[in-house]
C-alpha positions in Angstrom: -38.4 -172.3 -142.1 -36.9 -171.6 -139.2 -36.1 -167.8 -137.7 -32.7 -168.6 -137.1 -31.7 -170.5 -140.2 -28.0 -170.5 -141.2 -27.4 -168.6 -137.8 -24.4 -169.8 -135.1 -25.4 -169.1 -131.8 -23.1 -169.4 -128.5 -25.2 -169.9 -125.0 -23.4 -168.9 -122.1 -24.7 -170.8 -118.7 -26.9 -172.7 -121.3 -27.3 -176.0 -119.4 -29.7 -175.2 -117.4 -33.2 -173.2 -116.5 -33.6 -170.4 -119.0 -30.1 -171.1 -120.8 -31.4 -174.5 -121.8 -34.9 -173.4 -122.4 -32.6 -170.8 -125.2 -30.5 -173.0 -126.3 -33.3 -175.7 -127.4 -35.7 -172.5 -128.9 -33.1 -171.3 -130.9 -31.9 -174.8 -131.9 -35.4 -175.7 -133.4 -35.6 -172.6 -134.5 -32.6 -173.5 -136.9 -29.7 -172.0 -135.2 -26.8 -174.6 -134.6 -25.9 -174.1 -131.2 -22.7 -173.8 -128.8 -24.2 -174.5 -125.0 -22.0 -173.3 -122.7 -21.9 -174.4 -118.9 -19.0 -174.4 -116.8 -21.1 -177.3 -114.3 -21.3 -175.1 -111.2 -24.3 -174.6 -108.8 -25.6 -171.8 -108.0 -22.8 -170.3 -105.2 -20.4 -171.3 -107.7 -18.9 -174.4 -106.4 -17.6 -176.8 -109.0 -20.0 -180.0 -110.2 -19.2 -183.4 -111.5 -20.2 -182.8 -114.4 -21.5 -180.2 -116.9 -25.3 -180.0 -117.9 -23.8 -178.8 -121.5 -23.2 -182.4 -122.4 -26.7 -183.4 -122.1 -28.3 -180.3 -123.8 -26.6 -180.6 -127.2 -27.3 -184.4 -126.8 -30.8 -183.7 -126.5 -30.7 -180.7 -129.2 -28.7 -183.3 -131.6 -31.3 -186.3 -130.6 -33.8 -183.9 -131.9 -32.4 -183.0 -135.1 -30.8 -180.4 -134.5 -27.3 -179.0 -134.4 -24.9 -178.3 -131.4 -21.9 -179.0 -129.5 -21.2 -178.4 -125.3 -18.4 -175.9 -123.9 -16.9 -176.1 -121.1 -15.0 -172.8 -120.6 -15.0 -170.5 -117.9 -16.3 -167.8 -119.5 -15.3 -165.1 -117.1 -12.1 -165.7 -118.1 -10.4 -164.1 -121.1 -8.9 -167.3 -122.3 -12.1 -169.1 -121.7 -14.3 -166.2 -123.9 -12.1 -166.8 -126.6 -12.4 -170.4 -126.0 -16.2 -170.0 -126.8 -16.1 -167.9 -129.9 -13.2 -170.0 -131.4 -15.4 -173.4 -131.0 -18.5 -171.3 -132.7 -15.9 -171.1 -136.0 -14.1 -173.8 -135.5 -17.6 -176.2 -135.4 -19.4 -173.9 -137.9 -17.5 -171.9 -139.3 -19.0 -168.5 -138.2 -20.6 -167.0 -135.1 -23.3 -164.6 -135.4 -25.6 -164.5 -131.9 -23.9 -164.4 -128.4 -26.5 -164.9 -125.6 -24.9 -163.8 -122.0 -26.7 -166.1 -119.1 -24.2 -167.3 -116.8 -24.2 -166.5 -113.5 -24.4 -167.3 -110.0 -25.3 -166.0 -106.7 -23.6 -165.2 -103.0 -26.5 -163.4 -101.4 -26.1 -161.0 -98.3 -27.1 -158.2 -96.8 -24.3 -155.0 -97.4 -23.5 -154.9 -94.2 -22.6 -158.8 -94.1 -20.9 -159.1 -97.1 -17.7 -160.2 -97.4 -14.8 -159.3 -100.5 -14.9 -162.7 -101.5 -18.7 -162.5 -101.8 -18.5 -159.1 -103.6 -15.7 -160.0 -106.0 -17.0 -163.2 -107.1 -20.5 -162.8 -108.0 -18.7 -159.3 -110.0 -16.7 -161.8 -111.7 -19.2 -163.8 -113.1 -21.5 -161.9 -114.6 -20.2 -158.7 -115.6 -16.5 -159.9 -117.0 -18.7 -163.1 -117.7 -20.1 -160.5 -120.1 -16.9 -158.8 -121.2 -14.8 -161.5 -122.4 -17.1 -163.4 -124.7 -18.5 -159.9 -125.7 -14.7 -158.7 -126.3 -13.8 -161.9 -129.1 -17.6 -162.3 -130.7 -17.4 -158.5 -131.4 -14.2 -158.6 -133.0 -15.2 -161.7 -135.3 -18.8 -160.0 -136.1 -16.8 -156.7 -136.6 -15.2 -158.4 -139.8 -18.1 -159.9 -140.9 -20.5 -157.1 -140.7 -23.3 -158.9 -138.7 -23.9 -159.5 -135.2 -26.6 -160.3 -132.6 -25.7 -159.8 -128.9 -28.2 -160.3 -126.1 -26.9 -159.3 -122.4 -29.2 -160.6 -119.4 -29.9 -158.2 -116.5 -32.4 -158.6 -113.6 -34.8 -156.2 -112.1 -32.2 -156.6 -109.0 -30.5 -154.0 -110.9 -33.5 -152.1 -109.4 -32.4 -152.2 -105.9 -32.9 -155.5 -104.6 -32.0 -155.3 -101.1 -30.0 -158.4 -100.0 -28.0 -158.6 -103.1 -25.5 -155.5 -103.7 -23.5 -157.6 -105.5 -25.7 -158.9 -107.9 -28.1 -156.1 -108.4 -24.5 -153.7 -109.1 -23.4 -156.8 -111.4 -26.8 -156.2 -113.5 -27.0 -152.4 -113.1 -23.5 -152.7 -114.5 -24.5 -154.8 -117.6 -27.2 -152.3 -118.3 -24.0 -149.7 -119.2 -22.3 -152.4 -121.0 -25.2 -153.0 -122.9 -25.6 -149.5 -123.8 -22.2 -148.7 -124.6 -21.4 -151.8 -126.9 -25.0 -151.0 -128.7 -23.3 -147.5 -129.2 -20.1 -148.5 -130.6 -20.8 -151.8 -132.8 -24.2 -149.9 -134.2 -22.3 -149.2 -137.2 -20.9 -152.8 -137.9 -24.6 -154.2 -138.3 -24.0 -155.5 -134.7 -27.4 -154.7 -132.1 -26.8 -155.4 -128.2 -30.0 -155.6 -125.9 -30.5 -156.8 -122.9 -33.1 -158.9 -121.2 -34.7 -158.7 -117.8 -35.9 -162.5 -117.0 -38.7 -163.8 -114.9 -38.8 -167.3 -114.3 -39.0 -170.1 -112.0 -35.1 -171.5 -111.9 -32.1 -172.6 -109.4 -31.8 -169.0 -108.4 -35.2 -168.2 -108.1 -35.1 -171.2 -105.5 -33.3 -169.5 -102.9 -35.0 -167.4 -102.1 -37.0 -167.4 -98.9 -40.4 -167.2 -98.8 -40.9 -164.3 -97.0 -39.4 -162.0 -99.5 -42.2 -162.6 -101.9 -45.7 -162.1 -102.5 -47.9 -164.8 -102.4 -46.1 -168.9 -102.6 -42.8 -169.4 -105.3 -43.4 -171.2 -107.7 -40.1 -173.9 -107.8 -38.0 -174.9 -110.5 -39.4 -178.4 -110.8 -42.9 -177.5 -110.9 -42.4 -174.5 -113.3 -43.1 -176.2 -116.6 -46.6 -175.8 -118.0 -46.8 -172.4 -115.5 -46.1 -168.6 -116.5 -42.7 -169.5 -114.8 -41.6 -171.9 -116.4 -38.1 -170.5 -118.4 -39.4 -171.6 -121.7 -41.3 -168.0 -121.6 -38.4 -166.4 -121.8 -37.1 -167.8 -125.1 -39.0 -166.6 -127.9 -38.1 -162.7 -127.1 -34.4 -163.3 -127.6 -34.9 -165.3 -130.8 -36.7 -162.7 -132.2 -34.4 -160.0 -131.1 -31.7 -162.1 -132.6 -33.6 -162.5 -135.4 -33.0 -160.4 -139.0 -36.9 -159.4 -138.5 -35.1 -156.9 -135.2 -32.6 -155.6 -137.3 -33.2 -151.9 -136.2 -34.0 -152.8 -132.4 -30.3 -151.8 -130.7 -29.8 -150.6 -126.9 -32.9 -151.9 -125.2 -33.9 -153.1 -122.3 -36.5 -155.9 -122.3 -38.2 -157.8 -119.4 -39.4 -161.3 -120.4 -41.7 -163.3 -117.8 -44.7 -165.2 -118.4 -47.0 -164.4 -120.9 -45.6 -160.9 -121.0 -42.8 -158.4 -122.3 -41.7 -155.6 -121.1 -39.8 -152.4 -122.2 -38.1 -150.9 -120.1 -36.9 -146.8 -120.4 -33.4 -146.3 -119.4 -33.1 -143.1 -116.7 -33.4 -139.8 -118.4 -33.4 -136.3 -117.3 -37.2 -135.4 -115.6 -35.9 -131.7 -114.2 -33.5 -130.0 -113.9 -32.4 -126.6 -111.5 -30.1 -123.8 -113.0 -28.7 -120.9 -111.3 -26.9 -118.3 -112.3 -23.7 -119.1 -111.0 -22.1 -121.1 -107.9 -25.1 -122.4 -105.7 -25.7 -120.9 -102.4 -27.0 -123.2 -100.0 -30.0 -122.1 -98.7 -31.0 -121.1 -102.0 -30.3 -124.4 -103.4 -32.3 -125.8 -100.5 -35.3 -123.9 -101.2 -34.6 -124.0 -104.6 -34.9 -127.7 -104.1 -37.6 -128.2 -102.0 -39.6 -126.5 -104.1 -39.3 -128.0 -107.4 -38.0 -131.8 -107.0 -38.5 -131.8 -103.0 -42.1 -131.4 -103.7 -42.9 -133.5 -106.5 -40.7 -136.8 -106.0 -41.7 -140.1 -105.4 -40.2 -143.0 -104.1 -38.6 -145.1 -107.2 -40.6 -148.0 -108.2 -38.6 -150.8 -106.4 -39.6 -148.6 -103.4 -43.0 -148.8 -103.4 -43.4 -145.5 -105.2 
């Protein structure tokens, strides 16, 4: 027996690197599968064709069950497009997996509006809308599984403000949707990935320790996207029933949980701060003590 038996499962960006790599897992796994790819590369130009096609062809070829969407899912009409074909094809729609996305990379200082606003676009309303008409379908039916994917860019990545705010900002929607749809049976976590895929590609050398592994050599290697699957199957699994707002990296042969921020310390006066007492105050409690943040070097 599979651990997704009787489950419907939507895939957004699921034609390719890790989506794929999800969308097959969950597939033999027992879930029947909507793969969702709009057919774009990875600036967000439009393809030929969609890679959706050929992934429920190979998940049907296989045994299982699944049909391709084509939607632009940050779009509201195109969210609802996704969720309808989940019911429509099987009658019910119980995991929504949030991949899709793209990249415009730039230094802040270089960056233009378009830039900004498009790579925004994409990945956190391509999280709202689907997230908006899933929740209200799970929200009658009482059940829900809804995984998110972030990026330790959301740590501070340098050249990519627009992406690493995008994922910092699906971390909040994460936590807020686990907060509200707790009560309907319906968990939301989020996944920080590690792999070797199309975006992973462009980046230059120099910004990484030691060689990159590429997309077409990844398979067989710690990189390869297939690594990534088996956390979110069994977070959308009934056997993580009680797991709700976390954070979880996935890379390799390894996972990760990661802490939201929480208070360390905190300074309290006894009324309206003066400023060379807050200064002192300050340098002698946090000024002291802190460290640079972990994507620092700290």
């Amino acid at each position: 027996m599979g651990k997704l038996d009787g489950k419907v499962a939507a895939i957004t960006g699921g034609g390719r690197g890790i989506g794929r790599a999800v969308a097959k897992a969950m597939a033999a796994q027992g879930a029947a599968v909507v793969v969702n790819d709009l057919g774009v590369s990875v600036a967000g130009e439009k393809e030929t064709t969609s890679p959706a096609d050929a992934v429920a062809e190979e998940i049907r070829q296989a045994g299982g069950k699944a049909v391709s969407n084509h939607a632009d899912i940050a779009t509201m009409a195109g969210g609802k497009s996704l969720v309808d074909q989940a019911i429509r094809e099987f009658g019910q729609l119980d995991i929504l997996v949030n991949i899709a996305g793209i990249l415009r990379d730039r230094m802040i200082f270089s960056m233009s509006e378009e830039e900004w606003d498009l790579v925004i676009k994409v990945h956190l309303k391509g999280h709202f809308c689907p997230i908006h008409f899933a929740s209200i379908h799970m929200r009658e039916r009482k059940y829900g599984r809804i995984i998110n994917f972030s990026s330790n860019a959301a740590l501070g990545s340098p050249g990519q403000p627009n992406y690493g705010a995008a994922k910092a900002a699906i971390l909040g929607l994460t936590f807020s949707c686990a907060n509200a749809l707790a009560k309907y049976n319906i968990t939301t976590n989020a996944i920080m990935p590690g792999a070797a895929t199309r975006m992973t590609d462009t980046i230059p050398q120099g910004r990484v320790a030691g060689s990159l592994i590429t997309s077409d050599k990844a398979a067989g290697t710690p990189m390869d996207p297939a690594h990534v699957a088996p956390t979110i199957i069994f977070l959308c699994s009934d056997e993580a029933a009680t797991i709700n707002g976390q954070c979880f990296g996935a890379s390799g042969y390894r996972v990760t949980h990661y802490t939201p921020w929480r208070a360390d310390k905190v300074l309290v006066n006894d009324g309206p701060w003066e400023m060379d007492k807050l200064i002192k105050a300050f340098k002698s409690t946090f000024g002291s003590e802190m460290k640079a943040p972990p994507m620092f070097g700290g």
